[in-house]
N, C-alpha and C positions, 0 to 999 in steps of 0.2 A: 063189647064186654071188657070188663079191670079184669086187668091180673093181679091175682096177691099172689102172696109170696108165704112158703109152710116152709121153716127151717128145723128141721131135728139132726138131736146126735147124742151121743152120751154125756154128761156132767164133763162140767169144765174144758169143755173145749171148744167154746167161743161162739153160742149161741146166740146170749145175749150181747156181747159184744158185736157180730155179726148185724145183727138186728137195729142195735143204736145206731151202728157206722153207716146202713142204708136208710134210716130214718131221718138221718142229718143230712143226707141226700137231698130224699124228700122236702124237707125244710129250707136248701139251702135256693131250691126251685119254688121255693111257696108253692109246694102239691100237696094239696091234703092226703091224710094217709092214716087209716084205723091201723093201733096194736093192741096185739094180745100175747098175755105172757105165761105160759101153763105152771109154775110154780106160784105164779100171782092168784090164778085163779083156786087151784088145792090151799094156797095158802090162807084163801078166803072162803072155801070151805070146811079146811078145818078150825078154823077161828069161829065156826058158829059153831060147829059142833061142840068147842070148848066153854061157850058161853050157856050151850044147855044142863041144867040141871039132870036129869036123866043119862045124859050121856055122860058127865062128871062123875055120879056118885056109880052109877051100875058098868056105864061098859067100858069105860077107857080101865078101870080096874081087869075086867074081865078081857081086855088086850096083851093083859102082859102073864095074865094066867092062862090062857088059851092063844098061842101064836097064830094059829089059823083063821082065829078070828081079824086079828091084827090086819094080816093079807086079804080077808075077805073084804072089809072096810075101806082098804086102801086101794085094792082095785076098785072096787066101785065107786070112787069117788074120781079114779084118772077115766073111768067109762063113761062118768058122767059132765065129764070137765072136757073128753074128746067131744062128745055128742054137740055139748054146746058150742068148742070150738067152729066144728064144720059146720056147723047150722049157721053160727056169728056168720064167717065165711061165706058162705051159697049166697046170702041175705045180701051181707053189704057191699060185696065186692060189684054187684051190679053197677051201684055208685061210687064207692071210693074201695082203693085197694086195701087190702089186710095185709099186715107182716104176722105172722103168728110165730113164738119160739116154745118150746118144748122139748123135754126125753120124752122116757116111756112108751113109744113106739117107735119100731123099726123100720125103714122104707119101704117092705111089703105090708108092713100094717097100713103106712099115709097113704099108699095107692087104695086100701081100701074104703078109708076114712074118710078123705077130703075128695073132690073133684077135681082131679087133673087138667080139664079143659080149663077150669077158672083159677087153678095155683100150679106156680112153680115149684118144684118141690127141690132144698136145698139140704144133702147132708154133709153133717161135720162129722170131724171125730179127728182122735192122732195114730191112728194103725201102725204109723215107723216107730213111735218112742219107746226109749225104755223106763221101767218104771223106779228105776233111781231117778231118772232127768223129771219126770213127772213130778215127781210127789215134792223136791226140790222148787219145782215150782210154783206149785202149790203154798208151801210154806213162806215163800216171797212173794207170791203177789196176791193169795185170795182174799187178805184179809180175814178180816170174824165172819165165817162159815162153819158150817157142820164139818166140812171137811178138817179144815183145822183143829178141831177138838180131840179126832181120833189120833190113837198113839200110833209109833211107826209100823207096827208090825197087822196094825188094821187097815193103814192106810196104804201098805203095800198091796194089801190082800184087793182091795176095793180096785186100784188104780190094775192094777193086774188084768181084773176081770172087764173094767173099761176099756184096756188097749187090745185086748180077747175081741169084746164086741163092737171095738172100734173096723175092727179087719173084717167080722160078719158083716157090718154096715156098708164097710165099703162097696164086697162084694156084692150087696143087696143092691146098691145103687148103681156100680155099672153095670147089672143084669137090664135095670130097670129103664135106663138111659139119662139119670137125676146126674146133677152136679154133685160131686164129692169136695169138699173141702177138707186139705190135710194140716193140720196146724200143730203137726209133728215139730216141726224147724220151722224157726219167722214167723210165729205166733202170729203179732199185731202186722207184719207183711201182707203175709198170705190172705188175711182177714181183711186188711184194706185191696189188695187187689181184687178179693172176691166182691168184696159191697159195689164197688165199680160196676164190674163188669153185670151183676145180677141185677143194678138199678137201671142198667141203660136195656138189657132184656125186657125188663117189667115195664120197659116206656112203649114195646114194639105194638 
């Protein structure tokens, strides 16, 4: 049986980086290796939902006039982007391993989600920072992100609530027995010594 490999943790804090650095892994052994990337996937469900006519004129309007709908929609769209993930997952790791990255679920959620016999489950997050050092960060290396647009006093707010659920996370995963990655301090450090150490796991 493949082991893939399931990385979560909150926004910006080195999922997808996580992910490329053990993909070049992979690559650098000629080992095939399926990704998948959950903003890739919503980002390609909401791009049809935009291309529809119906959805255009009646309800992206009726999103901003009804919040709840907003959240109705956008959950059901990360339920149905989970659903496909672990299904991808079960399917092809029989033959080649998965790296899949993601938010939107917490470590007691991926225990319920994905199967554990056939993924490792890897979380991130920055639970020590503070969110001056953060959002600082942000502003120098995200680049044109959504993050970047918001003014400081939203982007405090947001970063606040990630270093909040960076610490729920943690303690979700050493309840759980997952690997935590802190990339509080040594960012790109920590993140290359974790690709390491979870690619030569994913070879046992």
């Amino acid at each position: 049986m493949v082991k893939s490999l399931v990385i979560i943790g909150v926004p910006r804090s080195g999922k997808t980086t996580l992910a490329k650095s053990i993909l070049a892994l992979f690559s650098a052994d000629k080992k095939p290796v399926a990704f998948l990337s959950a903003d890739s996937i919503i980002g390609g469900m909401t791009d049809v939902q935009k291309s529809n006519l119906f959805w255009g004129i009646f309800i992206r309007p009726m999103r901003h006039i009804f919040p709840k709908l907003n959240d109705k929609t956008k959950s059901a769209r990360i339920k149905s982007m989970l659903a496909f993930a672990a299904r991808f997952i079960a399917e092809t790791s029989d033959v080649v391993p998965v790296v899949y990255e993601g938010a939107y679920i917490t470590p007691n959620d991926a225990r319920k989600i994905f199967n554990t016999k056939k993924c490792m489950i890897v979380v991130i997050g920055y639970p020590n920072m503070t969110t001056h050092d953060k959002i600082q960060q942000i502003r120098k290396f995200d680049g044109k992100t959504p993050y970047q647009k918001r003014d400081d006093k939203e982007l405090e707010s947001v970063v606040a609530h990630n270093i909040e659920k960076s610490q729920q996370m943690q303690a979700q995963a050493k309840k759980s027995g997952y690997m935590f990655i802190d990339t509080s301090t040594d960012y790109h450090g920590s993140i290359n010594r974790a690709a390491r150490e979870i690619y030569k796991k994913l070879q046992k």
